[in-house]
C-alpha positions in Angstrom: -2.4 -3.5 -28.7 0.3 -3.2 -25.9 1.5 0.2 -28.1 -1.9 1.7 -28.4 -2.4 1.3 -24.5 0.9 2.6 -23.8 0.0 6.0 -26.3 -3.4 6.3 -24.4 -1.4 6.3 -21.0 0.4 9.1 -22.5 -2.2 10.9 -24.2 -4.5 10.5 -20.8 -1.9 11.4 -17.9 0.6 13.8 -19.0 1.4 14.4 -15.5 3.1 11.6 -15.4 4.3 11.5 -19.0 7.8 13.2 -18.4 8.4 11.0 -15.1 8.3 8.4 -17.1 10.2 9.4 -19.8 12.8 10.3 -16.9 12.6 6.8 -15.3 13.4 4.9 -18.8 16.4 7.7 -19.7 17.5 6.0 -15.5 17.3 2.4 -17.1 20.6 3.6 -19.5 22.3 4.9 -16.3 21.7 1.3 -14.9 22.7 -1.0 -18.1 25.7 1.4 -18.5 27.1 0.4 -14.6 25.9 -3.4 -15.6 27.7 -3.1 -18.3 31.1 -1.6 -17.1 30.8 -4.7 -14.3 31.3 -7.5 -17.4 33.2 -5.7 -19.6 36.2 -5.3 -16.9 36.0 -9.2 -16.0 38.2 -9.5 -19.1 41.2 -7.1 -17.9 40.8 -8.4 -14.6 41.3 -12.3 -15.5 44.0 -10.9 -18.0 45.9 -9.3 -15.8 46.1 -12.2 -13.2 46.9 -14.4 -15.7 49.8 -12.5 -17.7 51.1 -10.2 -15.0 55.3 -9.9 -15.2 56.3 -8.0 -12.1 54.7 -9.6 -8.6 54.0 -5.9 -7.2 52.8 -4.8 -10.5 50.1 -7.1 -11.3 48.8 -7.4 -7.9 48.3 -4.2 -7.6 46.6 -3.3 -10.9 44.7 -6.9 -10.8 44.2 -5.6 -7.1 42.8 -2.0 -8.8 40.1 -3.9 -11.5 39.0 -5.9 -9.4 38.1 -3.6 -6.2 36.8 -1.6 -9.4 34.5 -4.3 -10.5 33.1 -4.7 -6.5 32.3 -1.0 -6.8 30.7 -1.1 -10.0 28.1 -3.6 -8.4 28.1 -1.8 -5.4 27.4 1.3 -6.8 24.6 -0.5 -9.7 22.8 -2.3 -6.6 22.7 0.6 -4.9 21.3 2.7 -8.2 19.3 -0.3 -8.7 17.3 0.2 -5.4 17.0 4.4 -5.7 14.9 2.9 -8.9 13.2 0.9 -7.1 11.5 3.4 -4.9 11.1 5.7 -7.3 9.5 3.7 -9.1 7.0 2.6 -6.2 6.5 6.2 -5.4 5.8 7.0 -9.1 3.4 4.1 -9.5 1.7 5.0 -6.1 1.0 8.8 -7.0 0.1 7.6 -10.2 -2.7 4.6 -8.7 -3.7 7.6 -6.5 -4.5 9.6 -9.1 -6.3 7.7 -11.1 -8.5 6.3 -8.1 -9.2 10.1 -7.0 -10.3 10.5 -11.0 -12.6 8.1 -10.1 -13.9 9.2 -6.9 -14.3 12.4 -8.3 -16.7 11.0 -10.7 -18.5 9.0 -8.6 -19.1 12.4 -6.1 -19.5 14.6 -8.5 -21.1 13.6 -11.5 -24.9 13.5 -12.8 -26.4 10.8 -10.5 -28.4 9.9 -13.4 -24.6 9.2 -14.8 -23.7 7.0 -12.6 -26.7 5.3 -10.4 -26.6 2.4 -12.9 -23.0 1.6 -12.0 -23.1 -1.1 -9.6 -21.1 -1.5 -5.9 -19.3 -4.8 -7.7 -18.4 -2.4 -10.8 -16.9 0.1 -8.9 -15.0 -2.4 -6.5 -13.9 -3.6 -9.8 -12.5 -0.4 -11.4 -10.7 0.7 -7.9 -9.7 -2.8 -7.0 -8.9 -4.7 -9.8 -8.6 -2.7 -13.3 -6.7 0.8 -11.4 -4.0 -1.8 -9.9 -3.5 -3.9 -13.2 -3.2 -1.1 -15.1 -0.6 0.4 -12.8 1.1 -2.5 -11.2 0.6 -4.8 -14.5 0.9 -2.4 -17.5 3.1 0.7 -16.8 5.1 -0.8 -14.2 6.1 -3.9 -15.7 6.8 -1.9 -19.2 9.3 0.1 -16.9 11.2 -3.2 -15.8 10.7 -4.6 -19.4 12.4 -1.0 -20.4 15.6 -1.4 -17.8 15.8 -5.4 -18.7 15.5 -4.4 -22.5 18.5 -1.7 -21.9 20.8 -4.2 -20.0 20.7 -7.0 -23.1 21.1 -4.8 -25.7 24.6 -3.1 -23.9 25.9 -6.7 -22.9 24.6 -7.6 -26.5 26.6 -4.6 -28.1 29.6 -5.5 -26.0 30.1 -9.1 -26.9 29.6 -8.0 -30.5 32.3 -6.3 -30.7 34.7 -8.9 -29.0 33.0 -12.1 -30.0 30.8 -11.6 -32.8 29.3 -15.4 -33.6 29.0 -15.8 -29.9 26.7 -12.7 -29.5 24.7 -13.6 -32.8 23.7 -17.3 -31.3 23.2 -15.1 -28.3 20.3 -12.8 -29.8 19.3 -15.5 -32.1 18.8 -17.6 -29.0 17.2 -14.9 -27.3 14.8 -13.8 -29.4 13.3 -17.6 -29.9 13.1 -18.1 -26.4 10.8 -15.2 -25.7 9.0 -15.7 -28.6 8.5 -19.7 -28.2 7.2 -19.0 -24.9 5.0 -15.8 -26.0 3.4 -18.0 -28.9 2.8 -21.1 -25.4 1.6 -18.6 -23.0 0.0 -15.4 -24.1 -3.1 -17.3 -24.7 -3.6 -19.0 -21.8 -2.6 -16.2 -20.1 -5.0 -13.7 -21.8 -7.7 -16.0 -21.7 -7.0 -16.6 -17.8 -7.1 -12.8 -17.5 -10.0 -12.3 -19.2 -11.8 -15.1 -16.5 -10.7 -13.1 -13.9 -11.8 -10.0 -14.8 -15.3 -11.3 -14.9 -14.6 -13.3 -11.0 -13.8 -10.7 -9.6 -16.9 -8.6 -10.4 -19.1 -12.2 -9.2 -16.9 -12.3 -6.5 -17.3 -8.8 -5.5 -21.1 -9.1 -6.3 -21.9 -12.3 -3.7 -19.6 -10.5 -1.1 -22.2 -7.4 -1.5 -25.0 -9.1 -1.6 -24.1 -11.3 1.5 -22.7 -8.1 3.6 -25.8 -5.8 2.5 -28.7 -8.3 3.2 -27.4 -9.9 6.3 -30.6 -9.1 8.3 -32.7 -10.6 5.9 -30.6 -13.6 5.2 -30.9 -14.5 9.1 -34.4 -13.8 9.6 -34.5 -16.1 6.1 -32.2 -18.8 7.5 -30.7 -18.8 4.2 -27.2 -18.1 5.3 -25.9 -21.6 3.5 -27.1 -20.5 0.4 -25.5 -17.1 0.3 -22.1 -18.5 2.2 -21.6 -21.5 -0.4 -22.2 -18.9 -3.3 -19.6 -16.7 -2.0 -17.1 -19.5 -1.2 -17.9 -20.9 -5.0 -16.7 -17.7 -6.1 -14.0 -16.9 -4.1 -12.5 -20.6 -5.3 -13.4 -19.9 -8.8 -11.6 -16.6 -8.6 -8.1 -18.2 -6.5 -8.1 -21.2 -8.8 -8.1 -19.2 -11.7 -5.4 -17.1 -10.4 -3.4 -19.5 -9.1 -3.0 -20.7 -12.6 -2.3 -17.5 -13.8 0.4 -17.3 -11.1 1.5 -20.4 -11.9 2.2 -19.6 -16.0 4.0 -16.2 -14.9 6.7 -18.2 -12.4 7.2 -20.7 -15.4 9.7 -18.5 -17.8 13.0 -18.4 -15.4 13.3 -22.2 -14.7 12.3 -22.8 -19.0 15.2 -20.5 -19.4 17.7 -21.8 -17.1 18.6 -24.9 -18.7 18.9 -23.9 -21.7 21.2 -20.8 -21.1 23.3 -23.5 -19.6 23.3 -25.1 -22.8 23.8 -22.3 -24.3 27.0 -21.4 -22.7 28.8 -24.3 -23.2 27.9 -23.4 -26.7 29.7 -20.3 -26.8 32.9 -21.7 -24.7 33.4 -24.2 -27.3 32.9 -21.6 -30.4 35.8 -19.3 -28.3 37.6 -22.3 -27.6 38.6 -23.1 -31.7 38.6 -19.6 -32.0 42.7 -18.7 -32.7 44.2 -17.0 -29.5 47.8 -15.3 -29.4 47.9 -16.6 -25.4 45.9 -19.0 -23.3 45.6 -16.0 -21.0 43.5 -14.5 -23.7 41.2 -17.8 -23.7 41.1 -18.0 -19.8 40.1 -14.1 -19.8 37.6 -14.8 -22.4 36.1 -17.5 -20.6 35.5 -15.6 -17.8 34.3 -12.8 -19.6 31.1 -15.4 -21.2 30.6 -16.6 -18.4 30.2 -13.4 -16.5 28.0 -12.4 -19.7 26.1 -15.1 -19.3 25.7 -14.9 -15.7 23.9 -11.2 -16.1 21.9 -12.1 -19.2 20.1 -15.2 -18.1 17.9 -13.4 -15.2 17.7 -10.8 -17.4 16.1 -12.6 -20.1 13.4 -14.4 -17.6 12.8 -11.1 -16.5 12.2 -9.9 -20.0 10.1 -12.9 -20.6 8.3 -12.5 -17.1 7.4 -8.9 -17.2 5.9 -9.7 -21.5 3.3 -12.3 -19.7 2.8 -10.4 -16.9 1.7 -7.4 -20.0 0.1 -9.4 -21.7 -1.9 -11.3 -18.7 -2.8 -8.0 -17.6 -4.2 -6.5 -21.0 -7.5 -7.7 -20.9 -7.9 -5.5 -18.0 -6.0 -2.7 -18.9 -8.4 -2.3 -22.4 -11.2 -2.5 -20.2 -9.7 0.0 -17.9 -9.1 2.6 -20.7 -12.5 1.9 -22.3 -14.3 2.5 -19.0 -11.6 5.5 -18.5 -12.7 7.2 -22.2 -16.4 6.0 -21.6 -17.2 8.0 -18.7 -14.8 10.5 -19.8 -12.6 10.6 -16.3 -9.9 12.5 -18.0 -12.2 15.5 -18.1 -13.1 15.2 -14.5 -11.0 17.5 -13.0 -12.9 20.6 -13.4 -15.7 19.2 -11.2 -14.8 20.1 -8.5 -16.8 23.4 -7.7 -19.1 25.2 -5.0 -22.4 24.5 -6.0 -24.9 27.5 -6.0 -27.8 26.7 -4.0 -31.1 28.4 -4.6 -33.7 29.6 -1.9 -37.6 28.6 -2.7 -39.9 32.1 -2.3 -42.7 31.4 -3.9 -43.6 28.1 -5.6 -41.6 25.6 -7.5 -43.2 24.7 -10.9 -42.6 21.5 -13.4 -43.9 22.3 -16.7 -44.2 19.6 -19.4 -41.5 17.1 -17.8 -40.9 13.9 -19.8 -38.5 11.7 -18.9 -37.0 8.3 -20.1 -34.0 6.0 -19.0 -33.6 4.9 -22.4 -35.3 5.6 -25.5 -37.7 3.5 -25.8 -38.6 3.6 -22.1 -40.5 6.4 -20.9 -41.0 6.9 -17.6 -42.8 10.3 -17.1 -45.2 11.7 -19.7 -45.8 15.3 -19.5 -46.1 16.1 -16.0 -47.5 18.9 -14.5 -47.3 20.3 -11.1 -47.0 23.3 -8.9 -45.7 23.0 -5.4 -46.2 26.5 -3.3 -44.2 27.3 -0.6 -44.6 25.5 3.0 -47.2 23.1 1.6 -47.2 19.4 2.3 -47.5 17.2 -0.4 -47.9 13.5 -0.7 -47.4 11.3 -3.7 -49.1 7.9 -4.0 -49.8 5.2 -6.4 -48.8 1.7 -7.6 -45.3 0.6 -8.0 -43.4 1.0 -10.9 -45.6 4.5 -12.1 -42.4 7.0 -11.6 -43.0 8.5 -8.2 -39.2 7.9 -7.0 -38.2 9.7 -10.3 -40.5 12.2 -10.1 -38.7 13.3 -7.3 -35.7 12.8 -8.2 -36.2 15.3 -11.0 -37.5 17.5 -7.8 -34.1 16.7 -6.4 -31.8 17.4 -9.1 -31.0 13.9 -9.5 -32.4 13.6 -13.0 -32.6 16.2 -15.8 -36.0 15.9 -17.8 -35.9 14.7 -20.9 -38.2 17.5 -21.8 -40.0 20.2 -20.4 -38.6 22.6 -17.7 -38.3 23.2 -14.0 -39.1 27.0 -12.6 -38.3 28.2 -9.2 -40.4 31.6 -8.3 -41.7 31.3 -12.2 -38.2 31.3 -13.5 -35.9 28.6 -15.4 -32.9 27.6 -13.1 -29.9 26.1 -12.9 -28.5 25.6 -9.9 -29.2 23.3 -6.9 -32.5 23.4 -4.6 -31.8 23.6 -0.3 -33.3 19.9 0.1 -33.1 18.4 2.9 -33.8 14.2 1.7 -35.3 11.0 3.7 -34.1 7.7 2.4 -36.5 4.6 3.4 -33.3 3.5 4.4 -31.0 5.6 6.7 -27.1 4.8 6.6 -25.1 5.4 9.3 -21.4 6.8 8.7 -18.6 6.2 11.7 -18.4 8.8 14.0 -21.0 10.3 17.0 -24.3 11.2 16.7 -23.3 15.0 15.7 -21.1 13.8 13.1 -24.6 11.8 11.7 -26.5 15.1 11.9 -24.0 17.0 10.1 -23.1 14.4 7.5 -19.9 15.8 6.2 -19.7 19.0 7.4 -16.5 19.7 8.2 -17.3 22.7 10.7 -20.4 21.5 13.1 -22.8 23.9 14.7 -23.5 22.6 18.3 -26.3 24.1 18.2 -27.8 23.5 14.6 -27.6 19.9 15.8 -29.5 19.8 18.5 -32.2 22.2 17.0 -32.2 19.7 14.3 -32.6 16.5 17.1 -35.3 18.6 18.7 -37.1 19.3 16.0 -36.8 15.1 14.8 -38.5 14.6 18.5 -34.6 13.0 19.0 -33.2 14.8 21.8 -35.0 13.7 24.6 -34.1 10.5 24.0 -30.1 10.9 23.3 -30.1 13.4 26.9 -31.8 10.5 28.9 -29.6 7.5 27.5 -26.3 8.7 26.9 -23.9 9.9 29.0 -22.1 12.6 26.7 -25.1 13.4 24.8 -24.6 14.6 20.9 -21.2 13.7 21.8 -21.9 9.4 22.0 -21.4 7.0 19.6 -23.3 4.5 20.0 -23.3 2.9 16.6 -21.6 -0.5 15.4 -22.3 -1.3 12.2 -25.8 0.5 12.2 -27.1 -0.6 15.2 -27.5 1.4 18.4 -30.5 2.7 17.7 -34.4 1.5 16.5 -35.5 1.8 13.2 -38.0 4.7 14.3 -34.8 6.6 16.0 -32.7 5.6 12.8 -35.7 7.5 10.8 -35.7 10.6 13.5 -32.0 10.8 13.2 -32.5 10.7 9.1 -34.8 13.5 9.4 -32.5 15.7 12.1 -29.9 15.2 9.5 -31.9 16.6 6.8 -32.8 19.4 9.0 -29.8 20.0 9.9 -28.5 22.5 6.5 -32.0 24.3 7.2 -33.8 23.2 3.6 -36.5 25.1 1.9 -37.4 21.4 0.9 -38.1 18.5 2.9 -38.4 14.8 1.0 -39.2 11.6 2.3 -39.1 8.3 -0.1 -41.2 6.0 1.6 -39.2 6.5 5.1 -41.8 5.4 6.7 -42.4 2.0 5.2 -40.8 -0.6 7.2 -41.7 1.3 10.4 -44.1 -0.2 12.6 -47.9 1.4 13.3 -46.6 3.3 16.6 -43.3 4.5 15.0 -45.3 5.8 11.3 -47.5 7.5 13.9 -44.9 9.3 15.9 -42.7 10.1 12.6 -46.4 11.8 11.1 -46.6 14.0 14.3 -43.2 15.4 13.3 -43.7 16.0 10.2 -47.2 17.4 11.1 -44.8 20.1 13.3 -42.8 20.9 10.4 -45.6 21.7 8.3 -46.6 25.3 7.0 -42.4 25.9 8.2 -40.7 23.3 5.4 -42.3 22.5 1.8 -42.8 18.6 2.2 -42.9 16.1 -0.2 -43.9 12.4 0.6 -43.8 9.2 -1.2 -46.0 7.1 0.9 -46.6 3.4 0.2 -49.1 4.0 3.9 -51.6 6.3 3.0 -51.6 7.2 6.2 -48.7 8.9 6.5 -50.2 11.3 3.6 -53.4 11.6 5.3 -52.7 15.2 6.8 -50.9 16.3 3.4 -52.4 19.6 1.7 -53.2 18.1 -1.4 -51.8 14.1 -2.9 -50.2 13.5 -6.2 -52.1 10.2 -8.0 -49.8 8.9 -10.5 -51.1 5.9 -13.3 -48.7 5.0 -15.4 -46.2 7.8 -15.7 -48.6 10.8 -15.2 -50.5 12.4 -12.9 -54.1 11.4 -13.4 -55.3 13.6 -9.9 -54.7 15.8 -7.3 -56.9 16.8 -4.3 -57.1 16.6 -0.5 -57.2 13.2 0.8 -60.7 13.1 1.1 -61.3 14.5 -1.9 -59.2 12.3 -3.9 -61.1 9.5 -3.1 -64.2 10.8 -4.4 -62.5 11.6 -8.1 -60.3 8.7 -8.5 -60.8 5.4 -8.7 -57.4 4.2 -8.6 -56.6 5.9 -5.6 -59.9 5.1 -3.7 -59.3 1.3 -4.6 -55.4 1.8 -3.4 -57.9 3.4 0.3 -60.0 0.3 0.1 -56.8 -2.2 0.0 -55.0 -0.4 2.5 -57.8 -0.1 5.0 -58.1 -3.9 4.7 -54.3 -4.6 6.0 
């Protein structure tokens, strides 16, 4: 499983495929130095031991061994130049990955990826990007350099001390794999648990954060607060453990190399030597053998569980990757044509389902002319929202077609769009009215605020105007000015279109009325389209859209409507009651 990852990181970012390629030819370089640094303990010890002449061999002992401080020097040094390339490679690479992602998220269908939840995409940016990068290709990079410097120590001692190296590999390769066949399944099925508690996690932090008003006005704040903590304990406990198992190799390891190297001093030590300088030299030369392979095994054995801990997430991570197709999503990028309304805009036929055995809209037929107001109303649930979300672009029709000025088109409607509830984004109230523009028109904005009935208001309270900021975490204004703002902000790019889902909703009598009286301005100079759940709001609309049960069962005048449908009279006669 580990391989097939590893080809898919190849097959998926070749970008980065030659980097890394580069960094594991880098891991010889370093076993190479690591290597030169124990095989000259042996000349070194040699030397001391056997030299003839006082000046000679303190000078050539003198020579290895300011050789053998250099060779460390100079690996340690090479050692942290990896390091940092390595963190700069991983980095770009985490970067890239999480821009895939964003890109997808901005620029996809929205119908692609509505049903992707906050928690999900917390998820796949915080959790699943960083274990694939940190946890799969990073620690296979270490495993790489690790694997290099055994095998050149390994290939050393085999030449030299050929039963000492075999009870070497032999003891090796049943370490790592006695401690694979203990921990890889706790430490895959610990993974797996926190793959899923971190998505709950992320879930009760979002639905605490998001709700907050209604959690107060609720007094249910214990209820939300223990279900987060529960979570958050679930999700450090699990970790800890999983923490806990990946520290474990080095001191498991320890011991036994200990063991081990008294092993190998014995097996040298009946071994037949022509001079106990030999022996001495020898000695020193398993020990310093010994000294660079035992870290080097735990890190072997710590960077395999970190793999393997990680691989629950990192399959996920590829199947999300190939599911959504995010290695294709570098062409989205693109100016999006925007089309200008003349005439009318027409939808012909439209049927539309979620899934396939769910249909939403059922044959829908409508023509919206140019400047006129129109309001949509009926009972929850009958595909108003998506109804105009097709309108929007959101949602392609299953079947039928959409015609601008009688024609079939593709490209994006000027809409200018009304949430029933407006989000703030950090920044002044220009910055609001723009919403991402990156060049702001003075002007256009307070046009835009004077045509929301906003600027009044924003002149007499604050001191610098279009200029303030008065909002901390979406407050600074009412709920009515919040609305005005949403609508000066959909004015602001000059839209042939004007929606509003159910804006006016949560507003109070007063507020509904003064938000009516601006659209009543705009009307017969924007095409409006309203989803009411107040008929009132509608009232003064051209003609109202009744929709029962996925279609469009009337459409009249307000007063007319109530004298050809039932449903919507009925929806009059509950209303006027409230």
């Amino acid at each position: 499983m580990i391989y097939k990852c590893f080809k898919k990181f190849f097959k998926y970012y070749k970008e980065f495929k030659y980097k890394y390629i580069g960094y594991s030819i880098l891991s010889i370089t370093a076993a190479f130095l690591e290597l030169l640094g124990v095989a000259l303990v042996y000349p070194f010890v040699a030397e001391i031991l056997s030299g003839n002449s006082e000046h000679a061999y303190n000078t050539k002992s003198l020579l290895i061994g300011l050789g053998i401080i250099f060779l460390f020097l100079l690996k340690n040094a090479f050692m942290i130049l990896f390091v940092n390339l390595q963190a700069r490679f991983t980095n770009k690479l985490s970067a890239f990955i999480k821009q895939k992602f964003m890109l997808y998220f901005l620029y996809s269908r929205y119908q692609d990826t509505y049903r992707i939840s906050l928690a999900q995409k917390g998820k796949i940016l915080g959790l699943l990007t960083p274990n694939f990068v940190n946890n799969f290709i990073l620690r296979l990079l270490n495993l790489t350099i690790n694997i290099f410097i055994f095998i050149a120590i390994s290939l050393f001692l085999a030449i030299k001390f050929p039963l000492a190296t075999l009870l070497t590999v032999i003891f090796a390769i049943l370490m790592i794999s006695f401690q694979n066949h203990i921990y890889k399944p706790m430490v895959t099925k610990l993974s797996k648990e926190i793959s899923e508690l971190v998505f709950l996690h992320n879930q009760a932090f979002n639905e605490a954060v998001l709700n907050l008003k209604n959690i107060k006005i609720a007094n249910n704040e214990n209820y939300f607060n223990n279900n987060y903590v529960k979570t958050l304990n679930n999700l450090l406990n699990t970790d800890r453990k999983l923490v806990f198992l990946n520290q474990i190799p080095p001191y498991v390891s320890e011991p036994f190399s200990i063991m081990l190297l008294f092993v190998l001093l014995v097996i040298i030590s009946l071994q037949t030597y022509t001079s106990p300088e030999n022996l001495i030299a020898s000695f020193a030369l398993i020990a310093s053998a010994m000294f660079r392979l035992t870290p080097t095994i735990s890190r072997i054995q710590v960077n395999f569980n970190g793999i393997n801990s990680a691989l629950p997430q990192v399959i996920e991570f590829i199947e999300i990757y190939e599911k959504y197709k995010i290695y294709e999503k570098t062409k989205l990028i693109e100016k999006k044509e925007i089309l200008t309304l003349k005439d009318n805009l027409e939808l012909k036929n439209i049927w539309f389902k979620y899934i396939e055995d769910k249909i939403i809209l059922k044959d829908i037929n409508l023509k919206i002319n140019k400047g006129e107001f129109i309001g949509i109303a009926g009972a929850t649930g009958v595909g108003k929202t998506t109804l105009v979300d097709i309108i929007a672009g959101l949602f392609v029709p299953t079947s039928g077609k959409l015609l601008l000025d009688g024609a079939k088109f593709n490209g994006n409607l000027n809409i200018g769009y009304i949430p029933q509830e407006f989000k703030l984004i950090q920044g002044n109230i220009r910055e609001n009215v723009a919403f991402g523009n990156s060049i702001i028109d003075d002007e256009r904005v307070i046009d835009s605020l004077k045509k929301a009935q906003l600027y009044d208001f924003i002149i007499d309270n604050y001191k610098n105007g279009i200029y303030e900021a008065p909002f901390t975490d979406s407050v600074g204004f009412s709920q009515g000015q919040k609305q005005r703002l949403a609508i000066a902000r959909a004015l602001y790019s000059n839209p042939d279109i004007l929606i509003l889902d159910e804006a006016t909703s949560s507003l109070d009598l007063k507020t509904e009325d003064e938000i009516c009286n601006v659209l009543n301005q705009l009307k017969g100079e924007k095409t409006i389209i309203v989803i009411a759940h107040r008929l009132s709001t509608i009232k003064s609309a051209d003609r109202i859209v009744y929709m029962e049960n996925g279609t469009i069962s009337a459409i009249a005048p307000f007063e007319n409507l109530i004298n050809i449908s039932q449903g919507f009279k009925e929806l009059v006669e509950i209303a006027m009651k409230k």
